[in-house]
C-alpha positions in Angstrom: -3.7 6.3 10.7 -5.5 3.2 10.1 -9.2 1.6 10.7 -10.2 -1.8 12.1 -13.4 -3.1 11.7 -15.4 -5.2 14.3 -18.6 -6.7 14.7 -20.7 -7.4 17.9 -24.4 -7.9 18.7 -23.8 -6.0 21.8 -23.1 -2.2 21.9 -20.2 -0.6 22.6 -20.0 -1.1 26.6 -23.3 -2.6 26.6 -23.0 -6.0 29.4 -20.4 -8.7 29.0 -19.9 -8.9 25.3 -20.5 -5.2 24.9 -17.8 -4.7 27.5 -15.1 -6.8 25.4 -15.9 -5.0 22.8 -15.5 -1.4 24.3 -12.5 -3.3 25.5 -11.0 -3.3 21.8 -12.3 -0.4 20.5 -10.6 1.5 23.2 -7.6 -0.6 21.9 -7.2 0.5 18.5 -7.8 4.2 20.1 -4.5 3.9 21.9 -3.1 2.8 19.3 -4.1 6.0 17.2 -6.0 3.9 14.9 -9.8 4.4 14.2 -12.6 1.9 15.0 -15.6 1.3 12.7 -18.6 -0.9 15.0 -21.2 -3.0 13.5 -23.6 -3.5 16.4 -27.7 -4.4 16.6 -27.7 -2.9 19.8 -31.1 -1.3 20.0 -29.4 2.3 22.1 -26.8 2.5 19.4 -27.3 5.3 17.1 -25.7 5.3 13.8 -23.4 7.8 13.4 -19.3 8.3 12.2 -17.7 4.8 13.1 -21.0 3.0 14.1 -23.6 0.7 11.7 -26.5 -0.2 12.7 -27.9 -3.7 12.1 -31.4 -3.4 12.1 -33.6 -5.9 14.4 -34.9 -9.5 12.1 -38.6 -8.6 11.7 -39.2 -11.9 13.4 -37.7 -10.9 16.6 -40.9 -9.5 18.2 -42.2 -13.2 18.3 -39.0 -14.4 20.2 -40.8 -13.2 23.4 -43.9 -15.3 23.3 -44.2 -18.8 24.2 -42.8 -21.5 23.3 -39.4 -19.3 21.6 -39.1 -17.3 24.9 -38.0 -20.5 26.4 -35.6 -21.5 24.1 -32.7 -19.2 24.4 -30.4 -21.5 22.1 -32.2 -21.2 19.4 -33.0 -17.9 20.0 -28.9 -16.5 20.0 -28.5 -19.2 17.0 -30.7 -17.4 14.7 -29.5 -13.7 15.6 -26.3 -14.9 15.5 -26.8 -16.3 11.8 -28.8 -13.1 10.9 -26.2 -10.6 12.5 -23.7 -11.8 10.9 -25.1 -12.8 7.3 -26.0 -8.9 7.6 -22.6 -7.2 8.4 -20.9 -9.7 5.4 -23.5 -7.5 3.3 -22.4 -4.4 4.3 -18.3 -5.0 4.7 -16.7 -3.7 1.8 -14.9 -6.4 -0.5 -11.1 -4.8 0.1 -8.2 -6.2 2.3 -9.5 -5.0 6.1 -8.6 -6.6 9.6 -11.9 -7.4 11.1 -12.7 -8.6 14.5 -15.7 -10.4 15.9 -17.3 -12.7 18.5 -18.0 -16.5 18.2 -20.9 -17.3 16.5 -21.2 -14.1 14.8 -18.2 -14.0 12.4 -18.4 -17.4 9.6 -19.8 -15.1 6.9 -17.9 -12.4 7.4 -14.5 -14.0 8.1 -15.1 -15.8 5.0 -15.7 -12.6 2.7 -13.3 -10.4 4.6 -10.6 -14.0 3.6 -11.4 -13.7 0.1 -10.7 -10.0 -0.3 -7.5 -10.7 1.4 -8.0 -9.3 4.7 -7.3 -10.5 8.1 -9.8 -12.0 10.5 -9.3 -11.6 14.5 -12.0 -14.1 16.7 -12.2 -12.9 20.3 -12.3 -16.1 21.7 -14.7 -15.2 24.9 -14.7 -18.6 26.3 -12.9 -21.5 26.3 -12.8 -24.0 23.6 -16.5 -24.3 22.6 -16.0 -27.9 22.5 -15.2 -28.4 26.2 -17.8 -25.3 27.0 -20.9 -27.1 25.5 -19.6 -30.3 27.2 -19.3 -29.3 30.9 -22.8 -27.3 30.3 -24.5 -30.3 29.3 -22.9 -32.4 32.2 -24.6 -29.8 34.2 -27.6 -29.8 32.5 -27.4 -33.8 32.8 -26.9 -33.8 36.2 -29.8 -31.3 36.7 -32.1 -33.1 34.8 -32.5 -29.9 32.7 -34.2 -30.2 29.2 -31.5 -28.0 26.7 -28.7 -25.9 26.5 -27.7 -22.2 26.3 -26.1 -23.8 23.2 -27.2 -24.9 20.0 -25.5 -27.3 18.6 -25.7 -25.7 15.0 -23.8 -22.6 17.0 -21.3 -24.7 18.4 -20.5 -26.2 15.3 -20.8 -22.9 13.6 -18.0 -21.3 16.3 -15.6 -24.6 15.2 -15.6 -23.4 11.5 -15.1 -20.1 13.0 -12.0 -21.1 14.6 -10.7 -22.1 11.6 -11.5 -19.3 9.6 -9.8 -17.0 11.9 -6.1 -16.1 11.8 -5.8 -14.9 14.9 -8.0 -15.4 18.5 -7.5 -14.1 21.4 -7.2 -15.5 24.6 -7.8 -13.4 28.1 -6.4 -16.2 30.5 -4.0 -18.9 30.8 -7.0 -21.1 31.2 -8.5 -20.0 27.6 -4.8 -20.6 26.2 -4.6 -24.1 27.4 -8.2 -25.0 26.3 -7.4 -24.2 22.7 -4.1 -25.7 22.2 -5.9 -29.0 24.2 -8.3 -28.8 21.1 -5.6 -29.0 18.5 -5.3 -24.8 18.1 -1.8 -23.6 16.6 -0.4 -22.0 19.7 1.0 -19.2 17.4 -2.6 -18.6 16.2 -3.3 -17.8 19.7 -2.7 -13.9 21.4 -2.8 -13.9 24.7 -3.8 -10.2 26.6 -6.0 -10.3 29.7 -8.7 -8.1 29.9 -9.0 -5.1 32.1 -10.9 -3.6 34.9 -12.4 0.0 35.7 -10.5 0.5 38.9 -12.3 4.0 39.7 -15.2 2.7 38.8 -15.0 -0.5 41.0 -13.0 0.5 44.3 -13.7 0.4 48.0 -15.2 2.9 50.2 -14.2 3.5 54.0 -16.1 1.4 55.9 -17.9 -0.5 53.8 -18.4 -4.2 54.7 -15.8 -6.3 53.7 -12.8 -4.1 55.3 -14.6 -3.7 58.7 -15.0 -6.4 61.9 -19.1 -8.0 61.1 -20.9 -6.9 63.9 -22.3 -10.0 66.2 -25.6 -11.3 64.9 -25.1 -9.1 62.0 -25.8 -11.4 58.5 -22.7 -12.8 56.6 -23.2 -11.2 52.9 -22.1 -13.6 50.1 -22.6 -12.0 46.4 -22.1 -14.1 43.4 -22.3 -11.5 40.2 -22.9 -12.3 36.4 -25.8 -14.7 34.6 -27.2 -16.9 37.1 -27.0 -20.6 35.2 -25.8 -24.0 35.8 -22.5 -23.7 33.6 -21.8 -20.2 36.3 -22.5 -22.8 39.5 -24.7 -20.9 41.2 -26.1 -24.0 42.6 -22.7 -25.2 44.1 -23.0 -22.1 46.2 -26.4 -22.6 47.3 -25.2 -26.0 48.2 -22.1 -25.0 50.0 -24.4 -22.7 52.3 -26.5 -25.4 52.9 -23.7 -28.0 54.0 -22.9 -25.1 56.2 -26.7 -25.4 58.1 -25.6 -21.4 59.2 -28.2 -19.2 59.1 -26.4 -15.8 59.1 -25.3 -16.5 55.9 -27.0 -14.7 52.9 -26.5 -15.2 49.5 -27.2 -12.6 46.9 -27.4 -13.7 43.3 -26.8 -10.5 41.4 -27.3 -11.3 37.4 -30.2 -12.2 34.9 -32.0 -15.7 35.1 -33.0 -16.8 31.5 -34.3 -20.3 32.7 -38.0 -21.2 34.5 -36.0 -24.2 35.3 -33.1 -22.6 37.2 -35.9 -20.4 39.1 -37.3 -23.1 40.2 -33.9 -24.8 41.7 -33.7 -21.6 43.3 -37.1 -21.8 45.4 -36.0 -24.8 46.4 -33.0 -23.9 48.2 -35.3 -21.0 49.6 -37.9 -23.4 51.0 -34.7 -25.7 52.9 -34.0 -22.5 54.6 -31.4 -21.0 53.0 -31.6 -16.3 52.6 -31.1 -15.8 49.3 -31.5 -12.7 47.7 -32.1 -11.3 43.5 -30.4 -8.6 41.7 -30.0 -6.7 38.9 -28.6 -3.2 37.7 -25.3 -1.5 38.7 -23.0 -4.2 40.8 -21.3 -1.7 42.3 -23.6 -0.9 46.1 -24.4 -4.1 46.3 -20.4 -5.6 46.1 -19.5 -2.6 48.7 -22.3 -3.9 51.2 -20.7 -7.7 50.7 -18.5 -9.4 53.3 -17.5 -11.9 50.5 -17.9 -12.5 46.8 -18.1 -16.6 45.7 -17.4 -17.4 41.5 -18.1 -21.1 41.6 -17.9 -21.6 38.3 -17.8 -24.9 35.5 -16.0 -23.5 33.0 -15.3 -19.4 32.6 -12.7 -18.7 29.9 -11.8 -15.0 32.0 -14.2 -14.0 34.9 -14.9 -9.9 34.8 -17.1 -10.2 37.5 -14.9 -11.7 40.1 -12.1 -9.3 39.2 -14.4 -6.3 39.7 -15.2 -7.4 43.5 -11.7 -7.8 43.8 -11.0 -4.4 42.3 -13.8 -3.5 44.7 -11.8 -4.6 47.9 -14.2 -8.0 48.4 -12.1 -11.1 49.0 -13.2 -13.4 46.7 -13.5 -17.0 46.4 -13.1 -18.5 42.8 -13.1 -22.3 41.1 -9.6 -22.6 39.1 -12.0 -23.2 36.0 -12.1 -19.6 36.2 -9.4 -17.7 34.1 -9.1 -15.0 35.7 -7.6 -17.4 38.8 -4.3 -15.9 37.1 -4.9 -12.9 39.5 -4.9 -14.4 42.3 -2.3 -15.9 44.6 -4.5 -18.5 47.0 -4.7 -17.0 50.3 -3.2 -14.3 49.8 -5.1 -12.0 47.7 -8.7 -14.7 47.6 -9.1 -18.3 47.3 -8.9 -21.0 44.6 -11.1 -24.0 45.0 -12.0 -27.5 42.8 -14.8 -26.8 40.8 -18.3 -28.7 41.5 -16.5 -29.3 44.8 -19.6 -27.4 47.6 -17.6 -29.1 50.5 -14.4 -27.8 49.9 -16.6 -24.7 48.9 -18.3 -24.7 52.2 -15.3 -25.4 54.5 -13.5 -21.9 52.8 -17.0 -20.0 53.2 -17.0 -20.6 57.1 -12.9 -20.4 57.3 -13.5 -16.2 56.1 -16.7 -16.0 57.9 -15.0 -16.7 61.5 -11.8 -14.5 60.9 -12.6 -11.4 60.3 -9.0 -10.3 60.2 -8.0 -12.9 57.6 -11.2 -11.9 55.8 -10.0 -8.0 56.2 -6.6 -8.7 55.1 -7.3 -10.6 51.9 -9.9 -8.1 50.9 -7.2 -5.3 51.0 -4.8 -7.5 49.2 -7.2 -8.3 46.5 -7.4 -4.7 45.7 -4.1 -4.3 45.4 -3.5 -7.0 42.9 -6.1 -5.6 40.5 -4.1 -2.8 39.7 -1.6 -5.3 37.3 -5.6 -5.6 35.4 -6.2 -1.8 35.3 -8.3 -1.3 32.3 -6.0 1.5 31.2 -3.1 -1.2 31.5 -4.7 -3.9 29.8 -6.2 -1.8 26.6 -2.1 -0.8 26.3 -1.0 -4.6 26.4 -3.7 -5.5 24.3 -3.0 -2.8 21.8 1.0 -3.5 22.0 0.1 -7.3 21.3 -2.4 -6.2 18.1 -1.1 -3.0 16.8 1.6 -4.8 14.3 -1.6 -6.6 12.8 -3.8 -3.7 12.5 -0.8 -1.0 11.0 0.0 -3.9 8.4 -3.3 -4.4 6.8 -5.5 -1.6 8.9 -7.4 0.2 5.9 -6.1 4.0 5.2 -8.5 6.5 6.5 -8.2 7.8 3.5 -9.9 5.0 2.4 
C-alpha cells in the first residue's frame, strides 16, 4: 500500500476547492492507497492523515477595512503563507504530492529536489486567459481590481512548470493549456464527479411539472456571484426579456461592495431577484430552470449538480463541463457575454413547458456518465500508475 500527499487551504469536502480535493482523496482510497491532507481549514482537526496549518497571526486584521476589500491580495498572501508552511513540514524523501494553483511553488520545488513527483490540479483554465477575460470584465464594468493578483498569477505560471503532471476536468481546460504552450502529455485529463443521491429530483418538484398560470418563472444561477461567473449577463438577459414573472435567484457568496451594488441596480429597473446561501439543494428542486452564464469556467460543478438535480440547464460553452451536455437535448449551450441569445433561450423554456419537462428529465439522465463514484474510479485508473510508482511505503 502506498501514501500520496496533498495540500489544500480548503478542508476535505469543505466548498469548491475542498470538494476537489475530497474529490482525490477519495481517489487514492479506491485505489487502496492512503491519503495524508495538509489543510488550514479552521473545522479540520488534526488527526492520522490530516496536518493542520495553523492560521497567519495576521489574518484577524484581513477583516477590517481597507484589507476586507481587497480579496486578491488577501488569497495571495495565504496562498504564499500556506504553502511556504506545508514545504516546512514535507519530509525531504521521494513522495508524489498534489496541490492547488497558487499554493504549491515551495513545495513542488522541495518535493523536485528530493526526487519526488509533483501533481497541480489545474482548477481553471490557463491562468493566463483566466486573469485576462476577468479583467475584460472588470474593464468593461468599470471595476477597480481583480480576484487576482498579479504576483498569484505569476506565481501559478512557475507552478505550471514545476509540475509534472496537471490535471484537466474538461475538454475546455485541455485546450486552454496546450493554447498556452503546455506539453499535451503533461496534461491528465478525468472529469470530476457528482453526488447523484445527494443531488436528485423529487416527484413533483418544479422543473418536472406544467408552471401553474401566473405562477413565477424560477431561474437559479449557483456558485460565487462575480463578473468572471456572468451573473450580470443573466440579470441582463431578464431584462431584455421586460417579463415580470421571471425571478432570478443568485445562490452563492458575494465578495465585492461593487458587484452588490450592480445588483441593486438591476433591482431598482424592475427586475425579482433573490440572495442565497447554504445547501443548494431546496432551492435547485423549487427551480423551473438553472442559467451558468459564465466568462471563463475551466469545469462547472454547480451546473452539473442542477442537472444531476433534474433542472434543465442553460450553460455558456466557456463552461467545461458543456462536455455533458448535448444542446437541446439534455440543456442548452449559448455564446458567452451574449444576454440576447441568452434571453431568447430563457423565454424559448419558459413558454414550453413540455420541452422544458423533457430536457430536465434528460439532463438527469446524462449525469449518471459524471457519477461521483464513476469519476473518483477514472480518476484513480488515470493516477494510480503514478502514485504505486513513487507513492511512499506505509511503512514509511
Amino acid at each position: 500500500m502506498y501514501k500520496v500527499f496533498m495540500g489544500c487551504i480548503a478542508g476535505v469536502g469543505q466548498g469548491g476547492l475542498g470538494g476537489h480535493l475530497n474529490f482525490v482523496y477519495q481517489s487514492v482510497k479506491h485505489g487502496g492507497g492512503a491519503a495524508h491532507v495538509f489543510t488550514s481549514s479552521p473545522s479540520s482537526s488534526s488527526s492520522d492523515g490530516i496536518n493542520k496549518i495553523p492560521s497567519p497571526t495576521w489574518n484577524k486584521f484581513v477583516k477590517y477595512t481597507p484589507m476586507r476589500w481587497m480579496p486578491a491580495t488577501k488569497v495571495y498572501w495565504e496562498s504564499v503563507y500556506f504553502d511556504r508552511e506545508v514545504s516546512i513540514q514535507l519530509a525531504k524523501m521521494p513522495i508524489v504530492y498534489h496541490s492547488f494553483p497558487g499554493y504549491a511553488e515551495n513545495s513542488f520545488r522541495k518535493v523536485r529536489g528530493a526526487g519526488g513527483i509533483t501533481v497541480l490540479e489545474a482548477a481553471t483554465t490557463h491562468v493566463s486567459e483566466l486573469y485576462s477575460d476577468t479583467n475584460e470584465e472588470h474593464r468593461k464594468y468599470k471595476m477597480k481590481g481583480s480576484p487576482f493578483h498579479k504576483l498569484w498569477v505569476e506565481r501559478v505560471m512557475r507552478e505550471y512548470e514545476l509540475a509534472d503532471y496537471i490535471t484537466v476536468a474538461s475538454q475546455l481546460q485541455k485546450d486552454s493549456f496546450i493554447r498556452q504552450g503546455i506539453r499535451p502529455d503533461k496534461l491528465l485529463f478525468s472529469p470530476l464527479g457528482v453526488n447523484t443521491e445527494r443531488f436528485q429530483p423529487v416527484p413533483e418538484q418544479s422543473s418536472l411539472i406544467p408552471r401553474a398560470k401566473g405562477e413565477k418563472f424560477r431561474i437559479i444561477s449557483v456558485g460565487q456571484v462575480s463578473l468572471l461567473k456572468g451573473f450580470q449577463y443573466l440579470l441582463e438577459a431578464v431584462k431584455m426579456t421586460e417579463d415580470r414573472e421571471i425571478e432570478v435567484t443568485l445562490y452563492g457568496g458575494i465578495g465585492w461592495r461593487s458587484i452588490r451594488n450592480l445588483i441593486l441596480d438591476y433591482m431598482k429597473s424592475g427586475i425579482d431577484i433573490k440572495l442565497g446561501v447554504g445547501d443548494p439543494v431546496p432551492a435547485l428542486r423549487n427551480s423551473h430552470l438553472c442559467v451558468h452564464s459564465s466568462i471563463n469556467d475551466g469545469f462547472g460543478l454547480a451546473p452539473l449538480e442542477a442537472m444531476a438535480t433534474g433542472v434543465p440547464t442553460i450553460v455558456t460553452d466557456s463552461t467545461g463541463m458543456k462536455d455533458a451536455i448535448c444542446h437541446g437535448v439534455n440543456g442548452i449551450i449559448v455564446s458567452p457575454r451574449d444576454a440576447k441569445g441568452l434571453a431568447e433561450s430563457i423565454v424559448k423554456l419558459k413558454n414550453d413547458d413540455n420541452d422544458r419537462i423533457r430536457i430536465a428529465k434528460a439532463a438527469r439522465l446524462a449525469t449518471t456518465n459524471y457519477d461521483f463514484r464513476k469519476c473518483v474510479a477514472q480518476y484513480s485508473e488515470v493516477l494510480s500508475p503514478i502514485w504505486k510508482s513513487n507513492g511512499v511505503s506505509l511503512a514509511n
